[in-house]
C-alpha positions, 0 to 999 in steps of 0.5 A: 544436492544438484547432480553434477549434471544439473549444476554445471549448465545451471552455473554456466547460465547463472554466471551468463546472467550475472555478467550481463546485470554487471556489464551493462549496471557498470555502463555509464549513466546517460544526463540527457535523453539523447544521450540515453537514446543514442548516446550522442553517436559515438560509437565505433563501427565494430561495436555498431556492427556487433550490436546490429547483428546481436539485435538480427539475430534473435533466439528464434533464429537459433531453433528454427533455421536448424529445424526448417532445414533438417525438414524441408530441405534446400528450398526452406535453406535458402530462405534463411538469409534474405535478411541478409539481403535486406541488410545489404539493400539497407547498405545500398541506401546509405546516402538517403538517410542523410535527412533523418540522420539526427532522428531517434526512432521511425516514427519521428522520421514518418512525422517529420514528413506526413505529420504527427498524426501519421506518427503517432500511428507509426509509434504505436505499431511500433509499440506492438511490433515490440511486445510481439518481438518480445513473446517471441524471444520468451517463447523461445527460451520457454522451448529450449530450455523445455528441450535442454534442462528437464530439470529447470522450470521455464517460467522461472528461467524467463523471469530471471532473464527478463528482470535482468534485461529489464534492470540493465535496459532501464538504468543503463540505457543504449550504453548499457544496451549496446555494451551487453550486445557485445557480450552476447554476440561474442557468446553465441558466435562462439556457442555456434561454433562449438555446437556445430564442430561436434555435430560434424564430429558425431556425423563420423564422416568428412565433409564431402560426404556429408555434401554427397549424402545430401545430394542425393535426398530428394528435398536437397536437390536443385529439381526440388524447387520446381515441384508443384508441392514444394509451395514455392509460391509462398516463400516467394511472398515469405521472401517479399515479406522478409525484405520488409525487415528494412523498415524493422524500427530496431534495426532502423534504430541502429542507423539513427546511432550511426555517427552519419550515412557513411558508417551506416553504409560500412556497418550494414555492408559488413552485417550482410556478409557476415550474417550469412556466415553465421547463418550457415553455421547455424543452417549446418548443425541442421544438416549434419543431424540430418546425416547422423539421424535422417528418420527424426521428426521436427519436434525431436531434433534438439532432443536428439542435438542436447542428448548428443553433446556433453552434460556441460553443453546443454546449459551452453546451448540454453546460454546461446538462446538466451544470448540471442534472445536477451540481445534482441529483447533489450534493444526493442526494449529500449527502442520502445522507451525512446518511441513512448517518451520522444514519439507519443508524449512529444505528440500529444497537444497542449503539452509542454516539453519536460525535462531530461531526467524526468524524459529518463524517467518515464523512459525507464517506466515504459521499459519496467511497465511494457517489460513485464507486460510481455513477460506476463503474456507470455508465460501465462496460459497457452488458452490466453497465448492463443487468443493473443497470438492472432493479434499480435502477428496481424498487428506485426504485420500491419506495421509492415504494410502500413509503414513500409512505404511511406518510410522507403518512398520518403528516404528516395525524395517522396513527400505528402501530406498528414491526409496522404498519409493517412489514406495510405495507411488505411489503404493497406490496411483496408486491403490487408483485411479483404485479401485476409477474407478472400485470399483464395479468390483472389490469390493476393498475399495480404502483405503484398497487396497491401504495400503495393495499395499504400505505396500507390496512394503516396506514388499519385500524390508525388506524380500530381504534385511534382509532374503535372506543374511541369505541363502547366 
């Protein structure tokens, strides 16, 4: 018989998973592909703005920024919400999306203005740029169950939540998507909260004193970002590289469902506010374990997180990551279908539009196929994880320096042709490989050089174009 202690946080995730197959099974079922895609944009502002930050925050988002800011202090602390920047930028530009408004993914927005093979390019690093976000959030499942329930198997925790994710995504579509992210978001918001109260709780002192206890560690002091060893340097370019989320192709997928530029403006206005609350929820729990237990290593900090709260709320915190996890998982999983269906088929010459059920079909082939890929790579062996890591992160970044541009100089009026285009992209990515080879030489981040190198090829094109008939 299952120990009281095992039972409870297994039941607690049990039903999680269960609840999420039925919210999103018993989601009405899309006729048409854009239907299926964005269910013709009719969704609220409440329920667009839990699913764009349901979709932020993954379950990388939960372990981490508690580690990094118990270890490293406020440097690292601040760090954690440029995301929260990128989203409020993103507000900023509502008024240029209105071209692309009746776009389904990035890719047909880079295609409506470079061409289809700058499409095609751009949907297959989206492809990538998915299956690498996807081992990402198995990963991290894998580690805090390793951390919170001895008793339970990871692998088997990670093919229960994957087929339940693949199961709903596939047949429910962005309804179904959308449904089930505010079911997770709803249960991490208030998992974070309850974890954060009783580690304050644990600390056995007020909040002020917690304050004064941090002013006087070294690494949580205003001096401490001047210091030569501090790497600033290097979270300055992390904080460069993190505003590139901008052109993340699921968040960029949240504005194409948005009724028009206004809702986009109010939806990621108020997911910039709000982002930053959450996150400080989260970067607390940091620091209040740090003002219990100043002498844990980073490895040991959930350890001694799960072994201070009650038995129950040790499947609560497994059910918060998997909330987190599941909710980025389905979105990039359906962004996915949408890109393999609407991107690359449509792209490929000679053939014939099909039909939206046979659209839905493939759709849900692409979810079922790319899914278990993931899943697969993921939880295989660490030998494999090693060699295919390095792959996928060079890929991820590429997408962002080969992307970026194009994309961001397009919504403020820049146009160039399919050649443009193409030399742009091998620009940063010929750039992004010599400042890999020779960083130390030079001293250039690969992803900064990169963009700047594709941004300029696009730049010189509109100056020639748009400039030079003036003086003619």
């Amino acid at each position: 018989m299952l120990s009281s202690s095992f039972s409870i946080p297994y039941f607690l995730i049990a039903s999680f998973l269960l609840l999420n197959l039925g919210v999103g099974l018993a989601s009405r079922k899309a006729t048409t592909f854009r239907a299926y895609a964005v269910d013709d944009k009719r969704f609220s502002t409440v329920k667009l703005l839990a699913t764009l930050l349901a979709t932020s925050f993954c379950g990388v988002v939960l372990v981490s920024p508690v580690q990094v800011c118990y270890s490293y202090g406020l440097l690292q602390f601040c760090l954690m919400f440029v995301n929260a920047i990128a989203l409020w930028l993103t507000s900023l530009a509502w008024v240029r999306m209105a071209p692309f408004m009746h776009h389904l993914s990035i890719a047909e927005t880079i295609g409506s203005v470079y061409g289809n093979y700058p499409r095609i390019i751009t949907a297959l690093l989206s492809i990538w740029y998915t299956i690498s976000t996807l081992i990402f959030q198995i990963n991290a499942i894998s580690y805090i169950v390793t951390a919170c329930l001895h008793s339970v198997d990871p692998n088997s925790m990670i093919v229960l939540a994957a087929l339940v994710i693949i199961t709903y995504a596939a047949f429910g579509g962005i309804r179904s998507v959308t449904n089930t992210d505010v079911l997770q978001f709803i249960t991490f918001i208030i998992i974070i909260i309850i974890v954060a109260k009783l580690m304050f709780v644990k600390t056995g002192k007020s909040f002020l004193e917690i304050i004064w206890f941090a002013r006087k560690q070294e690494k949580f002091k205003l001096s401490s970002l001047c210091y030569p060893d501090s790497h600033l340097w290097d979270c300055i370019v992390y904080f460069l590289f993190c505003l590139l989320s901008i052109v993340d192709p699921a968040i960029i997928q949240r504005m194409y469902m948005c009724s028009g530029p206004i809702q986009v403006k109010k939806v990621f206005l108020y997911g910039s506010f709000l982002y930053v609350l959450i996150m400080l929820f989260i970067c607390l729990i940091g620091l209040f374990v740090f003002s219990s237990n100043s002498t844990l290593s980073m490895e040991e900090i959930w350890g001694y997180i799960v072994t201070s709260l009650p038995s129950f709320l040790q499947g609560a915190i497994v059910t918060c990551v998997l909330a987190m996890a599941t909710s980025t998982a389905d979105s990039y999983l359906h962004l996915c279908s949408i890109i393999v269906v609407h991107d690359l088929m449509a792209s490929i010459p000679g053939v014939k539009p099909i039909v939206d059920r046979l659209q839905i079909r493939v759709a849900r082939l692409a979810i079922l196929g790319i899914g278990l890929f993931s899943m697969i790579m993921a939880i295989y062996s660490n030998d494999l994880w090693k060699s295919f890591s390095s792959i996928v992160f060079y890929v991820y970044t590429l997408y962002n320096v080969v992307v970026s541009a194009p994309f961001i100089l397009a919504c403020f009026g820049f146009r160039g042709s399919a050649r443009t285009a193409l030399v742009g992209m091998a620009m940063a990515i010929l750039m992004s490989l010599a400042c890999k080879k020779f960083r130390f030489l030079i001293g250039i981040p690969a992803c900064v050089a990169s963009m700047v190198a594709n941004g300029c090829i696009y730049s010189r094109h509109w100056l020639i174009m748009n400039c030079i008939p003036l003086f003619s």
